[in-house]
C-alpha positions in Angstrom: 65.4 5.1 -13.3 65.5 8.0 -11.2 67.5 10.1 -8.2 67.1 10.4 -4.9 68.8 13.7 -2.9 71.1 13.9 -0.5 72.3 17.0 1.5 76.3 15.9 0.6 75.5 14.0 -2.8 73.2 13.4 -5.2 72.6 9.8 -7.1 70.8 8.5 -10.5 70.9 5.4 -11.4 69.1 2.7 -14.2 70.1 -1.0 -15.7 68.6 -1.9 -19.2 68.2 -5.0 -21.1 70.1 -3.7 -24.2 69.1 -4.3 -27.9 70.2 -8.2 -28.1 69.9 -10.0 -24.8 66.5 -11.5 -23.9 67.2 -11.0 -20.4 69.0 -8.7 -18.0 71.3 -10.2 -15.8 73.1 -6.9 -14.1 71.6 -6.0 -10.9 72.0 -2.5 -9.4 71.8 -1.2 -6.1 71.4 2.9 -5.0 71.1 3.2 -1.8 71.6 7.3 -1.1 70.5 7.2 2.5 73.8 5.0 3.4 76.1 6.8 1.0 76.7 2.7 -1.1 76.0 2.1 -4.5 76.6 -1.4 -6.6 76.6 -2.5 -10.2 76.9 -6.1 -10.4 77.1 -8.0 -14.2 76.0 -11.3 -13.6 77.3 -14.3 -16.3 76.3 -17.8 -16.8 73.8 -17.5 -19.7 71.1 -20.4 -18.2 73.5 -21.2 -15.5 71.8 -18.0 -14.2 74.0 -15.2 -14.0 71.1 -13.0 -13.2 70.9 -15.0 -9.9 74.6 -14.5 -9.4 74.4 -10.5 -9.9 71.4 -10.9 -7.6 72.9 -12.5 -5.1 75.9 -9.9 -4.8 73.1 -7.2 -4.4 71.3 -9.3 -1.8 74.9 -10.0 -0.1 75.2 -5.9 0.2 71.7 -5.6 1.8 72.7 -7.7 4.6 76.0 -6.4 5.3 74.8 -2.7 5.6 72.8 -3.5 8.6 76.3 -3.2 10.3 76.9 0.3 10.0 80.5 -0.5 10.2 80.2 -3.2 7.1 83.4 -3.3 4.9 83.0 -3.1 1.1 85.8 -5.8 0.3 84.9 -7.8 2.8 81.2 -7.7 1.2 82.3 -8.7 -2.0 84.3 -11.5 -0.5 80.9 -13.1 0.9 78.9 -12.3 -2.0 81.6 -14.3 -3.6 81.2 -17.6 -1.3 77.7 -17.0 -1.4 77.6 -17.5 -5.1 80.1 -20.3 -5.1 78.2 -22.2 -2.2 74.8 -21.9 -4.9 76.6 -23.3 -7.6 75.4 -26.4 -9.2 78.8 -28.4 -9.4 82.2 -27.9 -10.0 81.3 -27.2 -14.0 78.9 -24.2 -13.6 79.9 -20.9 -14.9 77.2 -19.0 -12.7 79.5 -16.0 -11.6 79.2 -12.1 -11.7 81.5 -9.0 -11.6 80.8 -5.9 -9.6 82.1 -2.8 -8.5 80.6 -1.0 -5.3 81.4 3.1 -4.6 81.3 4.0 -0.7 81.0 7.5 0.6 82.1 8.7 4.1 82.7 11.8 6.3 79.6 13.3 4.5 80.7 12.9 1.1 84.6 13.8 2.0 85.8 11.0 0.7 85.3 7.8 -1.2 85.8 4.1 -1.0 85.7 1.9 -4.2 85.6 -2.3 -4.2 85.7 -4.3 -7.5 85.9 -7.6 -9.0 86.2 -8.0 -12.8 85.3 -6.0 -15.8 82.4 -3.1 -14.0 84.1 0.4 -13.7 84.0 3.5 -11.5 85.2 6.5 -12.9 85.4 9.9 -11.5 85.1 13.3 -13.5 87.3 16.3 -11.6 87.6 19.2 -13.3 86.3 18.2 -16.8 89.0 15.4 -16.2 87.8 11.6 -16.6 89.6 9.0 -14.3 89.2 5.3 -14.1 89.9 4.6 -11.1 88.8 0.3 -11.3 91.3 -1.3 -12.8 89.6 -4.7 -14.9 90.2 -7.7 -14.1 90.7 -9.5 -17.3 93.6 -11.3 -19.2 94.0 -7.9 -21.9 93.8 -5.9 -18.8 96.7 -7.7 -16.7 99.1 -7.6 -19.9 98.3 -4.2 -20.2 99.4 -3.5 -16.3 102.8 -5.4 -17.0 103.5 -3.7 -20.0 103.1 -6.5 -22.6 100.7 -4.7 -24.7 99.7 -0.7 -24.9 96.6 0.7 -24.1 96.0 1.1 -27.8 96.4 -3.0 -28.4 94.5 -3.3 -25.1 91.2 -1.6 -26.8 92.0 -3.6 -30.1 92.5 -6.7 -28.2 90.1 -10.2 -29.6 89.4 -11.7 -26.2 89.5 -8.0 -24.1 86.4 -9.0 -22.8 88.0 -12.2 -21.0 87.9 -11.9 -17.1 90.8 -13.1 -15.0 88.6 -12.7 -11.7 85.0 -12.8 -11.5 83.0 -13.6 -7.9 81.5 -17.4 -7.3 84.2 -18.7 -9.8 87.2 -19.7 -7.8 87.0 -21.2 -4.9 86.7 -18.9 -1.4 90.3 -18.9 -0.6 91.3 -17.7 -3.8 89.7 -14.2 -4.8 91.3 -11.1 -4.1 89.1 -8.2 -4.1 90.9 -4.9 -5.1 89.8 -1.6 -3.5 91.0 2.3 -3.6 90.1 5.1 -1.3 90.7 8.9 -1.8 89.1 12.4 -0.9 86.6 13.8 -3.1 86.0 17.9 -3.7 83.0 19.3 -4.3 81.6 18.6 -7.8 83.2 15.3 -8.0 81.5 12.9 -10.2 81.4 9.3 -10.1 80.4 6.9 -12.7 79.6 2.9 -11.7 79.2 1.1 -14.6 78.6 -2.4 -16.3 81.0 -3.3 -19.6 77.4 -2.9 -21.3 78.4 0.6 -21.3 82.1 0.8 -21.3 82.4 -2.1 -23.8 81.1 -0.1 -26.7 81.4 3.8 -25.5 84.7 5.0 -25.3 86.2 7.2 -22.9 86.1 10.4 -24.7 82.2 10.0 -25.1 81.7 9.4 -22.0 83.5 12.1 -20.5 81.9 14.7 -23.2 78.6 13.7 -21.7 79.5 13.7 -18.2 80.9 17.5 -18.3 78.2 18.7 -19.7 75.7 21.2 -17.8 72.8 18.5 -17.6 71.5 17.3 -14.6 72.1 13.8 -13.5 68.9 11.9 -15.2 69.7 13.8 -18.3 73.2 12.2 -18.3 72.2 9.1 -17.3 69.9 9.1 -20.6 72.5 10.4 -23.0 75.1 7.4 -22.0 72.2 4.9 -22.7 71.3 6.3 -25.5 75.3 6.3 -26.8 75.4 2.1 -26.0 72.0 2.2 -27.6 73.3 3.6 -30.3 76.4 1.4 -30.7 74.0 -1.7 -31.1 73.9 -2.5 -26.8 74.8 -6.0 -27.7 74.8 -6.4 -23.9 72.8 -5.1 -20.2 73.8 -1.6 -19.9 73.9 -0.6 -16.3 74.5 3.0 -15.3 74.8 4.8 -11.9 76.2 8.8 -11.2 76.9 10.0 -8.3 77.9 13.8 -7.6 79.5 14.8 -4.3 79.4 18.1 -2.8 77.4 20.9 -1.0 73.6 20.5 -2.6 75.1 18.3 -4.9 73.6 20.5 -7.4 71.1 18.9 -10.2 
């Protein structure tokens, strides 16, 4: 855990094991000095889905040599670069991720994803998802089979209807949004560790508060702590604006 300080933004970040998995298979990447940061939620169990979240991080570290890298496009190879280390057509090796971009000095934003792993922005005391998962309860929410009340209810919720390295490389769309920011904007990248088991209004309560970043980023561990952390809890905020301010 820890922050790093830009002029234009300011970033913490941490990924924990949780209270009943043996191993963590989210990978993070912070990476203030290019304005890019990841969570990526690896899945497989022993088909190693911490080599799949892995890989998506290692996929991002290539791409950003090119100043002019794109974050779909990133996610896209990270995507055939899972699928080409897959052990057959039967392996469920995969991971989601979700990847927040700034440009213009922190003007505005650019956010990739695939699956379940949110970014949400705080404006104004106002909490905004701005992801939208990519899972079976989630798509029947979109089309207006179920409400948002049934979708948080839902059994099988947790069922992902896109996930990287498990189709094959023609088939994954990667969805994206872009926006301006204004100053005091706060963003929130996070694994379903997190999201899964702390709901919304927690999270913003936490996120509004007067704190400084690594203070925050404690308090919403210790909320999925506190709800069990049945799974890897992976956390990053990022504040836009003007020092940034703690």
């Amino acid at each position: 855990m820890g922050f790093l300080r830009k002029d234009c933004w300011r970033s913490a970040a941490l990924t924990h094991t949780g209270l009943k998995r043996k191993r963590n298979e989210d990978s993070i990447l912070a990476a203030p000095d290019q304005g890019v940061w990841v969570v990526a939620d690896g899945m497989g169990g022993h088909d190693r889905g911490d080599v799949a979240s892995r890989l998506v991080i290692e996929q991002f570290g290539d791409s950003m040599a090119d100043e002019d890298f794109d974050l779909s496009t990133c996610l896209a190879d990270a995507h055939a670069r899972i699928f080409g280390q897959t052990e057959g057509e039967n392996s469920r090796m995969g991971s989601t991720a979700v990847a927040l971009r700034l440009h213009d000095k922190g003007r505005s934003f650019e956010v990739a994803w695939v699956g379940d792993s949110r970014c949400y922005r705080l404006r104004d005391r106002q909490l905004d998802q701005l992801s939208q998962d990519h899972t079976v309860v989630g798509e029947l929410f979109r089309r207006g089979v179920i409400s948002a009340e049934e979708a948080e209810r839902h059994p099988e919720r947790s069922t992902l209807s896109r996930a990287l390295g498990r189709a094959n490389t023609h088939q994954l769309q990667v969805e994206s949004c872009r926006g301006d920011t204004r100053p005091g904007d706060l963003f929130l990248l996070c694994s379903d560790g997190l999201s899964g088991v702390v709901d919304a209004a927690e999270i913003q309560n936490w996120m509004s508060g007067v704190w400084g970043l690594d203070y925050k980023l404690r308090q919403l561990l210790n909320a999925a702590l506190g709800q069990g952390a049945p799974d890897n809890v992976s956390i990053i905020l990022v504040r836009v604006g003007a020092g940034a301010g703690q």
